[in-house]
C-alpha positions as CSV (number, residue, x, y, z in Angstrom):
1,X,86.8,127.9,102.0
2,X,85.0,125.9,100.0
3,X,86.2,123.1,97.7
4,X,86.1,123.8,94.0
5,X,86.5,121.5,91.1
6,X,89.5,121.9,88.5
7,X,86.5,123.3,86.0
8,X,85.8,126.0,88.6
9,X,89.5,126.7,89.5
10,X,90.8,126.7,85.7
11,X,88.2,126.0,83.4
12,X,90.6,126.5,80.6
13,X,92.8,123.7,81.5
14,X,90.1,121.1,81.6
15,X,89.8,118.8,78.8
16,X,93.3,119.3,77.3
17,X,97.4,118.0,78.2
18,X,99.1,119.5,80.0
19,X,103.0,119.7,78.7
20,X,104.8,119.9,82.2
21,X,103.8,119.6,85.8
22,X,101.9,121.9,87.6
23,X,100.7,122.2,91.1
24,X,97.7,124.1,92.0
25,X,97.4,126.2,95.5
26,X,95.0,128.0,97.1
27,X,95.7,130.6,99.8
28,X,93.7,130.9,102.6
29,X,94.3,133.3,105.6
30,X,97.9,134.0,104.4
31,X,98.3,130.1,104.6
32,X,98.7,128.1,101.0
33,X,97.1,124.5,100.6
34,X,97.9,122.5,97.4
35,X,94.7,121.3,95.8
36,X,96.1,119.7,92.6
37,X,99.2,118.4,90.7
38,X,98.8,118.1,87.1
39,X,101.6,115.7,85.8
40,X,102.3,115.8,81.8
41,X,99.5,113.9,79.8
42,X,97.1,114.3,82.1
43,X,93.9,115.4,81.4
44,X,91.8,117.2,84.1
45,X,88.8,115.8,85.4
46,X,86.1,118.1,86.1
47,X,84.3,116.0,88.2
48,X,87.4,115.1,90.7
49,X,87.2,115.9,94.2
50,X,89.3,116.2,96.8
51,X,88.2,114.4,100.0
52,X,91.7,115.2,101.4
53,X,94.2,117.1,99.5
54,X,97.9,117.1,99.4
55,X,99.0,120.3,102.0
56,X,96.0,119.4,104.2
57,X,95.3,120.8,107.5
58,X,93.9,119.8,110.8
59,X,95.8,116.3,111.2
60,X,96.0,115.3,114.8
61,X,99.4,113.2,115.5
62,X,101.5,111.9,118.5
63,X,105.0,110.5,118.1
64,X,107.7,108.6,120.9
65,X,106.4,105.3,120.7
66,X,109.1,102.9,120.2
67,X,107.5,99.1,119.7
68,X,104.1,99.7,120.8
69,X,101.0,101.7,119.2
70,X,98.9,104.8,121.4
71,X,97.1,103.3,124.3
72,X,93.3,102.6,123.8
73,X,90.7,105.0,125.7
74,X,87.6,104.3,126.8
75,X,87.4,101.0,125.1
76,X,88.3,102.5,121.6
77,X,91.5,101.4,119.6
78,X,93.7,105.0,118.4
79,X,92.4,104.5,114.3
80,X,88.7,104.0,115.4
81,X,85.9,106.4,115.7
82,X,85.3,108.4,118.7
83,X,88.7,107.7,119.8
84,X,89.8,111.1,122.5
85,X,92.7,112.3,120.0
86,X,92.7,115.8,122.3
87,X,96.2,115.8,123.7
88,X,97.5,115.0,120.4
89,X,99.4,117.9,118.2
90,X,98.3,119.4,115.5
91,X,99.6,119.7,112.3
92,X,99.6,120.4,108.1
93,X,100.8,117.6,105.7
94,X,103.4,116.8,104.6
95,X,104.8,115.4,107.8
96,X,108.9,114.5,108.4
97,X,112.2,115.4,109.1
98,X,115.6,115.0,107.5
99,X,115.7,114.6,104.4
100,X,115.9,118.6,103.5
101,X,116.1,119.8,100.6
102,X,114.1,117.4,99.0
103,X,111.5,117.5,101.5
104,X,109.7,120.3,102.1
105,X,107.8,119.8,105.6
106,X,104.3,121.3,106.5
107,X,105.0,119.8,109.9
108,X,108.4,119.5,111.0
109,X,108.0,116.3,113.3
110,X,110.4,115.3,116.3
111,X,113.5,112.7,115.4
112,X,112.5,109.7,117.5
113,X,113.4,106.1,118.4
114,X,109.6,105.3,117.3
115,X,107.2,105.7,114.7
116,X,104.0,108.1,114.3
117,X,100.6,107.8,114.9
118,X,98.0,110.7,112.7
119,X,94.3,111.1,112.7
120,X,92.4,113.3,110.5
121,X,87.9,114.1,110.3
122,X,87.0,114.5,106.6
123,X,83.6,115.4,104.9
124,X,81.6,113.6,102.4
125,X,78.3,115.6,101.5
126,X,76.9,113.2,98.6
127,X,77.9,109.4,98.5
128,X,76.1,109.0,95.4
129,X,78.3,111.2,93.1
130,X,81.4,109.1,94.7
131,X,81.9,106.2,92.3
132,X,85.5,106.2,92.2
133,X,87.8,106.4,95.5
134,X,91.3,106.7,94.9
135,X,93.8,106.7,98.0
136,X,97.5,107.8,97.4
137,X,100.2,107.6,99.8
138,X,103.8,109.0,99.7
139,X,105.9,107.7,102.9
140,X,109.5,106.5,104.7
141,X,109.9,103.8,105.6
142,X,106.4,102.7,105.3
143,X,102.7,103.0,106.7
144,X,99.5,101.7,107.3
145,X,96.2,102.9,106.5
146,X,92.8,103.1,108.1
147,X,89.5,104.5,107.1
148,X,86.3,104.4,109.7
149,X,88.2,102.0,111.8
150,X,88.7,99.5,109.1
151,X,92.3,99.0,107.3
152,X,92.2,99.9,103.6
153,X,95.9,99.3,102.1
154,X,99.1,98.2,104.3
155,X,102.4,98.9,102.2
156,X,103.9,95.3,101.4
157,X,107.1,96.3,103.5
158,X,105.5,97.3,106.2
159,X,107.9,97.0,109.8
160,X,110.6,95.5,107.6
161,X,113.9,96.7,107.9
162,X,115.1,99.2,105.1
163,X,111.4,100.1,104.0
164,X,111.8,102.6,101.4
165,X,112.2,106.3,100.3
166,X,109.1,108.4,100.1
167,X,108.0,109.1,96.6
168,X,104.6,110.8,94.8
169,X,102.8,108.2,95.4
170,X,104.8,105.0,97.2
171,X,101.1,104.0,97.0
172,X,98.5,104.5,94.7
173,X,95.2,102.1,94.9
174,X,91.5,102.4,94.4
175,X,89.3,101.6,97.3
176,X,85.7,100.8,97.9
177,X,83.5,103.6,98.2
178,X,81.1,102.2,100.5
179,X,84.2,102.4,103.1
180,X,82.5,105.8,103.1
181,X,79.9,107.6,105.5
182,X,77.8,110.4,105.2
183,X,79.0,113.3,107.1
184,X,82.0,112.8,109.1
185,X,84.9,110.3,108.4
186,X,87.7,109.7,109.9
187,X,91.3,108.4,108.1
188,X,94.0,107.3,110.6
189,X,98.0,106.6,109.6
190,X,100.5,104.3,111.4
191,X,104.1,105.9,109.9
192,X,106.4,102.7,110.8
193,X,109.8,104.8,110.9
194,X,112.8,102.3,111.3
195,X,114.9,102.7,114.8
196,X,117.8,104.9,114.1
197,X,116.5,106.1,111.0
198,X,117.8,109.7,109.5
199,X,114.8,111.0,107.9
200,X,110.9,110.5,107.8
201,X,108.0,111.3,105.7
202,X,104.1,111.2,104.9
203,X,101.5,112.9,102.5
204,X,98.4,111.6,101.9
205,X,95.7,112.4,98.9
206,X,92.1,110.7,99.2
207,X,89.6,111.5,96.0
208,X,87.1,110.7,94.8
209,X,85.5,111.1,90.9
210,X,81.9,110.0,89.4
């Protein structure tokens, strides 16, 4: 399906405040993907785009490794370009387990002594119209973050004990655009989940605005 801007979606909505909180969905193939939340006071962008959306499909992931990270193939490193992520699973976000009802999983991950590992291949058609690049994370206990091989934002309690709840957004920065390529890109997650921990948890929004 193709991506639409919140003018196309609900043209009536942009430009004004919105009183309460509203998420926006699109159903495709009997499957629904979020494509917006609309918090009180804010006022729609028309020109926002959604390089990766919140309910995203088509992550790759791989879980059960306890103190170490995925082993590198073929002389690549498991958040870099080109990297074989075959035999991984697939999955929708948002990714965890236990902390129902609060959470409501796309992907209902395994409870392991170790943390996660995702990849996901985005698009970018135009790089000029990209002036703003906004990454948000929402995670427990903590993760890091990768774009084209490079790191973009590490949460500051990172692999520390305790790390923190998820919450919409845990993390919320603006990154440089030229991280970008034309064509295919490639974002990549380290989840740090604490040894013993009860519950887990990741979503991930990346857009991008003139």
């Amino acid at each position: 399906f193709k991506q639409k801007t919140a003018y196309e979606i609900m043209p009536s909505l942009v430009g004004s405040e919105m009183c309460k909180e509203t998420d926006l969905y699109v159903t495709v193939k009997e499957k629904e993907f979020q494509i917006a939340v609309i918090k009180p006071g804010n006022i729609l962008n028309p020109e926002e785009k959604f390089l990766i959306s919140r309910g995203s499909p088509d992550w790759f992931y791989t879980e059960g490794y306890h103190t170490s990270t995925p082993p590198d193939k073929d002389g690549k490193i498991w958040y870099e370009v080109g990297y074989d992520d075959s035999s991984w699973q697939k999955g929708i976000t948002p990714f965890g387990y236990g902390d129902e009802p609060r959470a409501k999983y796309g992907t209902k991950l395994k409870k392991i002594q170790g943390s996660y590992f995702f990849r996901k291949r985005f698009y970018v058609k135009n790089l000029k119209e990209i002036k703003v690049l906004t990454l948000k994370v929402a995670s427990d206990n903590s993760a890091i973050v990768y774009i084209n091989g490079k790191e973009v934002d590490k949460d500051p309690v990172f692999g520390k004990s305790g790390g923190h709840e998820f919450a919409y957004w845990n993390r919320e920065i603006n990154l440089d655009p030229s991280i970008l390529k034309k064509g295919e890109n490639l974002i990549a997650v380290y989840l740090y989940n604490n040894p013993g921990s009860s519950d887990a948890y990741l979503d991930v929004e990346l857009n991008s605005s003139q």
